[in-house]
C-alpha positions as CSV (number, residue, x, y, z in Angstrom):
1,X,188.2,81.7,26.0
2,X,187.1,79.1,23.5
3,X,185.6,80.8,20.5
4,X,181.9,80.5,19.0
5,X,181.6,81.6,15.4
6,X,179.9,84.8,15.0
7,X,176.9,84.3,12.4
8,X,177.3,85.2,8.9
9,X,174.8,88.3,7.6
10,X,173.7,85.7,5.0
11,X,172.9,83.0,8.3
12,X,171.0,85.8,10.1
13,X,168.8,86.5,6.9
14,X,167.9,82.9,6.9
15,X,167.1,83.0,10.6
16,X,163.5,83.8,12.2
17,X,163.9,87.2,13.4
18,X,162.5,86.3,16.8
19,X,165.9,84.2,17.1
20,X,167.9,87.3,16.4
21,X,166.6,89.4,19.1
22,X,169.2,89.6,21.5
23,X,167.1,91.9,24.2
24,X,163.3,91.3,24.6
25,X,160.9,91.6,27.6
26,X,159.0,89.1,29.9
27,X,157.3,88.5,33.1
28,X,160.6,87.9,35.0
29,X,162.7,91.0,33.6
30,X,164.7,91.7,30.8
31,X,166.1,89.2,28.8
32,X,169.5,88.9,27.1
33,X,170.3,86.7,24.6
34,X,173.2,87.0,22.4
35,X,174.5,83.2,21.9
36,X,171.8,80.8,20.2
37,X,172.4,77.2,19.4
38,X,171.6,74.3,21.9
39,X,173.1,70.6,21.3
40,X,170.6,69.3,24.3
41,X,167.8,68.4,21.9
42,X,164.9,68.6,24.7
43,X,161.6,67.2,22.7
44,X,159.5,70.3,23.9
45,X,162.1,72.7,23.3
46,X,160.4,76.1,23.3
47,X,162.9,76.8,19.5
48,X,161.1,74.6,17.9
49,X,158.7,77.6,18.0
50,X,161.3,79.8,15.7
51,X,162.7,77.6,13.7
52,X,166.1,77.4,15.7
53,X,165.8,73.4,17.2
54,X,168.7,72.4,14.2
55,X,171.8,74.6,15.2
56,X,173.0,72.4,17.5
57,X,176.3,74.7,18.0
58,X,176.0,77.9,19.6
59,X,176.7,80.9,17.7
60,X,177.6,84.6,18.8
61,X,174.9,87.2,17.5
62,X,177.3,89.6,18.4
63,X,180.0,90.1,20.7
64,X,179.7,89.8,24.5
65,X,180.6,93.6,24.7
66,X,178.4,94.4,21.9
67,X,175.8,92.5,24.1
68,X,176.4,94.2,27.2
69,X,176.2,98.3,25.7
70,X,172.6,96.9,24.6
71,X,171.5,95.8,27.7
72,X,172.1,98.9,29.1
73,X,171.3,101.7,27.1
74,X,168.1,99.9,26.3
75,X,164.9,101.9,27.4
76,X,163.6,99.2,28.9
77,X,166.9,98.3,31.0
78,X,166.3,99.5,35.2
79,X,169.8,99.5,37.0
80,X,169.8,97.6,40.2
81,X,166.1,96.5,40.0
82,X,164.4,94.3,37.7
83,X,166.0,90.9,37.3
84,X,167.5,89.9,34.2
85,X,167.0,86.7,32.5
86,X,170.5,85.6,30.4
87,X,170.6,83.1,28.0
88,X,167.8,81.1,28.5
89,X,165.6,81.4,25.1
90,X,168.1,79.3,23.0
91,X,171.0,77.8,24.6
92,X,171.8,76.7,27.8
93,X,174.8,78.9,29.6
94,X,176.6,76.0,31.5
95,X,177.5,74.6,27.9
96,X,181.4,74.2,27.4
97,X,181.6,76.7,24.7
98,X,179.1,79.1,26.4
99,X,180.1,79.5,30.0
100,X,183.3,81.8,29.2
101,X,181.1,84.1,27.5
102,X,178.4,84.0,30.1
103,X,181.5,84.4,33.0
104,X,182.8,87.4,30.3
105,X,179.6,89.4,30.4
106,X,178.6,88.9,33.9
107,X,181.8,90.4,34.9
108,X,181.5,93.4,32.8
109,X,178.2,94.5,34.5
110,X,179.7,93.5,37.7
111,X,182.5,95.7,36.7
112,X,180.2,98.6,36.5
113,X,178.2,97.9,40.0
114,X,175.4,96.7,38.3
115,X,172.9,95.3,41.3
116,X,170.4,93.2,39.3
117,X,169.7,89.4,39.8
118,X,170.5,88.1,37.0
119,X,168.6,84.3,36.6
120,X,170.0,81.9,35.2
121,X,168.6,78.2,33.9
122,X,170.7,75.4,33.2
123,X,170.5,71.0,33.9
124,X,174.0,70.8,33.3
125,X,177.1,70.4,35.8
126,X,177.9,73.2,37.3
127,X,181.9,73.0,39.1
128,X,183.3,74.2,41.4
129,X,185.5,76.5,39.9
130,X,181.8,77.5,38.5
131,X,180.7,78.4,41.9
132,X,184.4,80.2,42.8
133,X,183.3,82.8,40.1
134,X,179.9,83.9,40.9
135,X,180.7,83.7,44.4
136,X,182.9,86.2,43.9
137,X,180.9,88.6,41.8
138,X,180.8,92.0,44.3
139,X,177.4,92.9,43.0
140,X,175.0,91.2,40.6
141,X,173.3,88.5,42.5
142,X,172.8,85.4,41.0
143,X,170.2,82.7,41.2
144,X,170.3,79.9,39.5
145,X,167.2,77.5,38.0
146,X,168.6,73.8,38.1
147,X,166.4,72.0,36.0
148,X,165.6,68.6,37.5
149,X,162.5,67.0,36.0
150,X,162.5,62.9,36.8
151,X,162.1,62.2,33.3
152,X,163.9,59.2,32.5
153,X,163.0,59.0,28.9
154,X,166.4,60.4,26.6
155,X,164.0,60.9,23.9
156,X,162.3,63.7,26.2
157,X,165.2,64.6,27.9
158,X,169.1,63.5,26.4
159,X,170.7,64.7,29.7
160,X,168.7,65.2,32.7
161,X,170.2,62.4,34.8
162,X,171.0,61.6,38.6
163,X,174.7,62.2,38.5
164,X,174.6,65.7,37.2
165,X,172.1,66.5,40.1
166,X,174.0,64.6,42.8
167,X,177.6,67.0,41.5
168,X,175.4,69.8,41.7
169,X,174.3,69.5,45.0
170,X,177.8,68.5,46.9
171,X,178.6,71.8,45.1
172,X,175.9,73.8,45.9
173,X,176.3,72.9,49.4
174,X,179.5,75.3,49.7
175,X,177.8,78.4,48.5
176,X,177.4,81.9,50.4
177,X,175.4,84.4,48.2
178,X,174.4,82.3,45.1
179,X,170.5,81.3,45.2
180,X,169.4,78.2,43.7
181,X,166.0,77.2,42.9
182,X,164.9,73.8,41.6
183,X,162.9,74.3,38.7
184,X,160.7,71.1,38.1
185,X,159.6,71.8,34.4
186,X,157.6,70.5,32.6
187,X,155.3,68.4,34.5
188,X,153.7,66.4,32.2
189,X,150.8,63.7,32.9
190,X,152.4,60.0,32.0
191,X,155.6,61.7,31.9
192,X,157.1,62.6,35.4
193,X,154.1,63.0,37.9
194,X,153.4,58.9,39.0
195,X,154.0,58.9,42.8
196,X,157.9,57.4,42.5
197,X,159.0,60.2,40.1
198,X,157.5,62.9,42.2
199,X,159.1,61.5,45.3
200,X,162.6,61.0,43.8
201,X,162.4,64.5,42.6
202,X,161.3,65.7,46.5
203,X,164.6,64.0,47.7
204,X,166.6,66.8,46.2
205,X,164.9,69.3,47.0
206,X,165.6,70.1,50.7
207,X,169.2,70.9,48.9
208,X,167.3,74.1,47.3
209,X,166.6,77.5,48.9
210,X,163.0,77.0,47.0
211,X,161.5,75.0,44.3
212,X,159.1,76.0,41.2
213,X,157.0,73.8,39.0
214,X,156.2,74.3,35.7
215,X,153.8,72.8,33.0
216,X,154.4,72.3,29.3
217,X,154.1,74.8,26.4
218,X,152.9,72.8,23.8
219,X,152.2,74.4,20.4
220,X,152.1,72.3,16.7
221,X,155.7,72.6,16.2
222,X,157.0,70.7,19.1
223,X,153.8,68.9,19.2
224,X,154.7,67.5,16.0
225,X,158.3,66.5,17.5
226,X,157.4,64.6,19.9
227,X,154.6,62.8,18.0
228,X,156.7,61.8,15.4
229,X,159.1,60.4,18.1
230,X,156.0,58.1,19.0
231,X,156.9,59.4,22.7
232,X,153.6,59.2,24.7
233,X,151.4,62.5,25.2
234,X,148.1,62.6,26.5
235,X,147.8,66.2,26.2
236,X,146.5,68.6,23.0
237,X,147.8,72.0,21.6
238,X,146.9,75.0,23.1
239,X,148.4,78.6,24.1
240,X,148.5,78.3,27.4
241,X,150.6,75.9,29.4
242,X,150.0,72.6,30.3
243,X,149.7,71.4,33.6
244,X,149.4,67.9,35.8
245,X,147.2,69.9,38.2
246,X,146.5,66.3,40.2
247,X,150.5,66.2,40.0
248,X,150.6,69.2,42.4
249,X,148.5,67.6,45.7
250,X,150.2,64.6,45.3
251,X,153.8,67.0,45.6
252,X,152.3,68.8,48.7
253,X,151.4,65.4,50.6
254,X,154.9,63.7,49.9
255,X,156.5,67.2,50.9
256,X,154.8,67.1,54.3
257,X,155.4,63.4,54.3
258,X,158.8,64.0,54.2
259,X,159.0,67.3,56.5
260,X,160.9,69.3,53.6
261,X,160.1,72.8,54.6
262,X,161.3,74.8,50.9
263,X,158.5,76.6,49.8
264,X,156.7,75.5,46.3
265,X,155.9,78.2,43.5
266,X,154.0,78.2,40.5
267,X,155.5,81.7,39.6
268,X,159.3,82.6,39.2
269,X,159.2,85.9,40.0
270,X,157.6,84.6,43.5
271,X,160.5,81.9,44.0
272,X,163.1,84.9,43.0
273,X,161.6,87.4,45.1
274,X,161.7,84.8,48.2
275,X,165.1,84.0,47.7
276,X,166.4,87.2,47.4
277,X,164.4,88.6,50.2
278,X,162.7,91.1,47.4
279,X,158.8,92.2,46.8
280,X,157.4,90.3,44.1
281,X,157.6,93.0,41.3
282,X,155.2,91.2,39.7
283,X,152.5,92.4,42.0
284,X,151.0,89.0,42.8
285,X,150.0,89.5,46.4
286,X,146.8,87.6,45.9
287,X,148.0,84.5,45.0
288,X,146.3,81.8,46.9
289,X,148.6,79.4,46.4
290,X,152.1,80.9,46.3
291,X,151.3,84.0,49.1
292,X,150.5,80.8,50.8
293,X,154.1,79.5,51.3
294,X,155.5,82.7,51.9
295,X,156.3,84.2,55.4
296,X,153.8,87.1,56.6
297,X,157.0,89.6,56.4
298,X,157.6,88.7,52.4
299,X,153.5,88.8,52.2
300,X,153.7,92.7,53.5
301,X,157.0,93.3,51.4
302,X,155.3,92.5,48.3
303,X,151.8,94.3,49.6
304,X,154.1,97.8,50.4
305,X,156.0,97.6,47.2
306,X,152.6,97.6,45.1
307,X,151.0,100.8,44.5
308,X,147.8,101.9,43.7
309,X,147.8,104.9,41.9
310,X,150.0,106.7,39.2
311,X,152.5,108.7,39.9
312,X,152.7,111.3,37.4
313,X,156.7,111.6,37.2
314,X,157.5,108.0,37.1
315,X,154.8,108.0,34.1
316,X,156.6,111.3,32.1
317,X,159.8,109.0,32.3
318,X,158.2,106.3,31.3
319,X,157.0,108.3,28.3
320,X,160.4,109.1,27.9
321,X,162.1,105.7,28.1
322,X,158.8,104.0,25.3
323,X,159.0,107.3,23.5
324,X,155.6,107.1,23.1
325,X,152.4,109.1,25.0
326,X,150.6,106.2,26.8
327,X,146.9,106.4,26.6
328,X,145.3,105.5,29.5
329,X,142.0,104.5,29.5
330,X,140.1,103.2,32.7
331,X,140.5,101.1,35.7
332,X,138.8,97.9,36.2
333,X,139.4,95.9,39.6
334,X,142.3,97.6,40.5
335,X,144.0,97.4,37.0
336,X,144.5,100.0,34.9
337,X,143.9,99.4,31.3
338,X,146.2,101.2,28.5
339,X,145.2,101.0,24.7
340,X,148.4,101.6,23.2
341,X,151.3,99.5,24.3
342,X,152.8,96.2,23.0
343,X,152.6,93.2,25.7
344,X,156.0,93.5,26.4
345,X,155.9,97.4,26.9
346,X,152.7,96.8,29.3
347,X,154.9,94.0,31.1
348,X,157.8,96.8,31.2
349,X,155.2,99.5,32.1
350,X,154.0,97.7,35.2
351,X,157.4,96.6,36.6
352,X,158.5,100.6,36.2
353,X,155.2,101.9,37.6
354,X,154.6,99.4,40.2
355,X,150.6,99.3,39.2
356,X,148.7,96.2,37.2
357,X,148.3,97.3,33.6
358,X,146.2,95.5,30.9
């Protein structure tokens, strides 16, 4: 395996602590991240946000194994259930110097019959040999997010280019269990979404098993980036994502122009849940647009797996697992409200108990 220096104690001190956290919670699962460090340079790069974007060479927080014991004596951790998400905050896992470790830790919770997805993003190559190994993984089930944006602009994007895309899919065409999902991200106005980007990136995508688009999160750190790059945005700060919502029609008339029949997603967990012929443990079964694509069996999959009403048990373990007694308040269109938890222990809550909590 080629090594990655380990950070220093006096490197970590200097580091945002954000950057350090090598297990936090989201939307999609639990996340593990134990390598930072990304040479890509993306303009929009969400590290800006911490302070990370200059370590260009990954670094080990701590050992893959080290890694690994936290993931699953964490409290938050669900064997064989909730996806998790694996180095995707600040590094890329394809890298060169990255991939062993990714392989290394993959194996170990494979090694222990482990059942989770376990997502992984990457717009880098991805071999072969690659494909050979998570193939023959016996139990975690991976998909993979190849992002594939049409920007042709290096200063937005250094390495999102045709050939790596064109590898990918004469490899992706041998697989057997591996998912992959294009992830279109971000889809910025002036950027990507005239009508000859949109129907280049359309041309891949009947390779996928589904595809997901994304906007842009643009706060003043990397909005200061890319304006000092004099790159072209017409588009201001604000906390929620940006989106070329004109973008998407146009995407839906080229994709029935062209007959491709993958479904389109605006949220992962959806596209993951499809491809893995799961309920959306997000408990989105009102989407309009993304129930849309889905077939009327996934529809009733994700409307069975929702339920309605607390189950005391599942709540005393949950108690257990937070250490904390949750103090729940009221219910308001079919969402119960909690006064007590962080966001991510609410996110954590709802995947555990299967109910909408605010």
């Amino acid at each position: 395996m080629e090594e990655i220096r380990k950070l220093n104690e006096e490197e970590k001190r200097n580091l945002n602590p954000y950057a350090l956290k090598i297990i936090d919670y989201r939307r999609t699962g639990i996340s593990l991240n134990h390598i930072i460090g990304c040479p890509i340079n993306c303009a929009y790069c969400v590290r800006h946000f911490w302070g990370n974007f200059d370590m260009k060479q990954p670094h080990l927080i701590c050992s893959d194994e080290a890694a690994v014991k936290q993931l699953i004596t964490h409290g938050m951790f669900i064997p064989n259930e909730i996806p998790i998400q694996f180095l995707h905050k600040a590094t890329d896992p394809f890298l060169k110097t990255v991939k062993p470790h990714m392989f290394n830790v993959l194996k170990q919770l494979d090694d222990m019959k482990i059942k989770n997805i376990v997502m992984l993003i990457t717009r880098l190559e991805i071999t072969e040999k690659d494909l050979e190994f998570l193939e023959s993984l016996k139990y975690i089930r991976v998909t993979i997010f190849f992002t594939f944006s049409g920007i042709e602009d290096s200063r937005i994007e250094p390495v999102a280019r045709k050939h790596i895309i064109d590898k990918n899919i004469l490899v992706m065409g041998k697989r057997k269990k591996v998912k992959f999902i294009q992830y279109w991200r971000p889809i910025v106005h002036g950027w990507n979404d005239d009508l000859s980007t949109i129907e280049k990136v359309l041309n891949y995508s009947k390779h996928f098993d589904a595809l997901v688009v994304k906007g842009l999160r643009l706060r003043p750190q990397n909005y200061a980036y890319i304006k000092e790059r004099k790159i072209d945005l017409n588009a201001e700060i604000q906390e929620k994502k940006i989106f070329a919502e004109s973008a998407l029609k146009v995407i839906n008339q080229v994709k029935d122009e062209k007959g491709i029949e993958i479904p389109i997603f605006r949220k992962t967990s959806c596209a993951i849940a499809y491809v893995n012929e799961i309920p959306d443990y997000n408990l989105r079964v009102e989407s309009k647009m993304d129930c849309a694509n889905c077939s009327i069996s996934q529809q009733r999959r994700c409307l069975e797996y929702c339920s309605f009403k607390l189950d005391k048990m599942k709540v005393y373990e949950l108690e257990e697992r937070l250490q904390k007694k949750i103090e729940f308040e009221e219910t308001i269109g079919g969402k119960i409200v909690v006064s007590n938890l962080s966001y991510e222990e609410k996110l954590f809550a709802q995947h555990f108990l299967k109910v909408k909590i605010v």
